[in-house]
C-alpha positions in Angstrom: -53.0 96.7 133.9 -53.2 93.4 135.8 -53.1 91.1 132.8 -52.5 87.9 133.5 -53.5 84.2 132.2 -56.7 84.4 130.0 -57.1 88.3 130.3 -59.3 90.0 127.4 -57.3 93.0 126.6 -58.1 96.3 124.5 -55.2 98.1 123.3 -55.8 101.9 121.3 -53.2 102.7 118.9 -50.8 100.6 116.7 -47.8 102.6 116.9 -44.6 101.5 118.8 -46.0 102.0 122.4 -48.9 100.2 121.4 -47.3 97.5 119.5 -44.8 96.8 122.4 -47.4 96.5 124.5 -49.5 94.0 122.8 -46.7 92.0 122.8 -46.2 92.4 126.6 -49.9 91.5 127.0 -49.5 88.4 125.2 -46.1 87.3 126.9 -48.2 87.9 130.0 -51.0 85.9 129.1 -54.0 87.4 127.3 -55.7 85.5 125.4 -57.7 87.9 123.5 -55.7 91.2 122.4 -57.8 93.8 120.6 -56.4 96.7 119.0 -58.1 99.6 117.7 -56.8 102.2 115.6 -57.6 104.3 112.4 -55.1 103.6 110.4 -55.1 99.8 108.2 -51.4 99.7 107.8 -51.2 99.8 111.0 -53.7 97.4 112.6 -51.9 95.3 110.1 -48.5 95.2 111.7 -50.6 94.8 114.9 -51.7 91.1 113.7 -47.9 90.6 112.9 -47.4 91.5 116.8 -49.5 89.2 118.3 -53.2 91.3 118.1 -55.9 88.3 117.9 -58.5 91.0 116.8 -58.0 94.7 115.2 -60.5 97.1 114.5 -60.9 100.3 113.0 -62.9 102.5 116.1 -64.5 104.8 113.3 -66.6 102.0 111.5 -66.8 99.6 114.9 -68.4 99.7 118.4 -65.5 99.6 120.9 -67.5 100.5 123.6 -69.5 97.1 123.7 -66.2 95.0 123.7 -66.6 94.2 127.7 -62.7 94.0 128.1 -60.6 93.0 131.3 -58.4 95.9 130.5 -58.1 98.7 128.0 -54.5 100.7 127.7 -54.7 103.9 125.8 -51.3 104.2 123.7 -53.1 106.8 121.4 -53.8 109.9 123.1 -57.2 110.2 121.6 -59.5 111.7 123.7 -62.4 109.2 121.9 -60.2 106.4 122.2 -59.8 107.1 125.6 -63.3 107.8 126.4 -64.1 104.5 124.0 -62.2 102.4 125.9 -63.1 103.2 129.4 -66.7 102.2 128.2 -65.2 99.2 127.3 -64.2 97.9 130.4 -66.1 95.1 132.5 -67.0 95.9 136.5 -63.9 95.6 138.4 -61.2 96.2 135.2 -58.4 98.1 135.0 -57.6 101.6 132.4 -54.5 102.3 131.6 -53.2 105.6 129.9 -50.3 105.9 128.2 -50.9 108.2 125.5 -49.7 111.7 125.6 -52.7 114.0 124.0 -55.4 116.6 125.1 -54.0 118.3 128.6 -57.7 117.5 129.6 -60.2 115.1 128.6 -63.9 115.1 130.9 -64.3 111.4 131.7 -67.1 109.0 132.3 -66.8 109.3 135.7 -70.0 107.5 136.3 -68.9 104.7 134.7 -65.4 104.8 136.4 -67.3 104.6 139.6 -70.3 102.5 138.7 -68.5 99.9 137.7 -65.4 100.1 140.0 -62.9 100.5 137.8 -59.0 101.1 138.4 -57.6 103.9 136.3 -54.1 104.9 136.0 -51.4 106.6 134.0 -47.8 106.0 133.5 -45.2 108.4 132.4 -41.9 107.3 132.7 -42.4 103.4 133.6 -41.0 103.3 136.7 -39.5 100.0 137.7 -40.3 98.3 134.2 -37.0 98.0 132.9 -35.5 94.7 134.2 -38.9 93.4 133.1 -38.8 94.5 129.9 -35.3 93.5 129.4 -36.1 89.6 130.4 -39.2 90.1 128.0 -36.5 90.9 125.3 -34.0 88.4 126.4 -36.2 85.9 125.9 -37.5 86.6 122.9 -41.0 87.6 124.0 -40.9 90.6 122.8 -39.2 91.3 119.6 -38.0 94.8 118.9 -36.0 94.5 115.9 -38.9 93.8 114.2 -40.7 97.0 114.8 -37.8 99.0 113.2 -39.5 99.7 110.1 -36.6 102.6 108.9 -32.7 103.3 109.7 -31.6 106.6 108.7 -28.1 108.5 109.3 -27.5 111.2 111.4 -27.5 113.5 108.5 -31.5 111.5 107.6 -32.5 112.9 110.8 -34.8 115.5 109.6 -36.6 112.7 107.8 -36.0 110.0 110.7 -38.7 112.6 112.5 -41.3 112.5 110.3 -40.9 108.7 109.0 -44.1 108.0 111.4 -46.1 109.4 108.7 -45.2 106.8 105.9 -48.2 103.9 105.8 -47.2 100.8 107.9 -44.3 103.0 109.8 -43.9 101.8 113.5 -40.5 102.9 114.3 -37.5 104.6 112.3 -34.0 104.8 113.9 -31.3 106.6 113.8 -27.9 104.7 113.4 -25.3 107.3 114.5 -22.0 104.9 113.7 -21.2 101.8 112.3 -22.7 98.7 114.4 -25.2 101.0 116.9 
């Protein structure tokens, strides 16, 4: 997303992706990192993360923001479309979120306002980063386990993310993992 010293950042969705990558937009140098999402227990933990601002996009106007970047970690299409809106001239849009196989997009907006959109996928060539990130103790990952189950927990391991303030349940396979 281009985030560097001083950026003004919005963020949609408060679950691990998202949480992760406030934290990366803050050990990178944002300033200001807004994060939207519906659920309380969730912007919440976001705070905890290193969010300066949350908001809840159903009762606030995320499109008026004016944002140096905006990364979708929801999948919403409205987020999505929210946050595009968002976006000063010359900003960059980021999607992460898996959701609708199609959205239709402000495309006059995109192009009015010169804006660099992308997705990732797999986050090609991230790792080292991320791993000096860690290392460091920029990011913290630990903290964002929220459950540990066993392997015979699994079954409830995969639907932990619907527990309020849930960001990310493991599952500890043997002793010390």
């Amino acid at each position: 997303a281009g985030i560097t010293a001083g950026s003004r950042v919005l963020i949609a969705g408060a679950g691990p992706v998202g949480i992760v990558t406030t934290q990366v937009a803050k050990a990178f140098g944002a300033t200001e990192v807004i994060v939207s999402d519906i659920d309380a227990a969730r912007r919440d933990v976001a705070l905890k993360f290193g969010a300066t601002t949350v908001v809840d996009p159903r009762e606030n106007d995320i499109r008026s923001l004016a944002v140096d970047a905006f990364i979708d970690a929801s999948g919403a299409t409205a987020a999505v479309i929210d946050g595009i809106h968002a976006v000063r001239p010359a900003g960059t849009v980021v999607l992460v979120g898996m959701g609708a196989d199609e959205i239709p997009l402000p495309v006059p907006i995109i192009q009015n306002r010169e804006l660099m959109l992308t997705g990732v996928f797999r986050y090609a060539n991230t790792w080292p980063i991320a791993a000096a990130l860690v290392a460091a103790g920029r990011v913290d990952l630990d903290s964002m386990v929220t459950a540990r189950f066993s392997l015979e927990q699994s079954q409830e391991a995969l639907v932990a993310d619907r527990i309020p303030g849930s960001i990310k349940a493991v599952v500890i396979v043997a002793e010390g993992d």
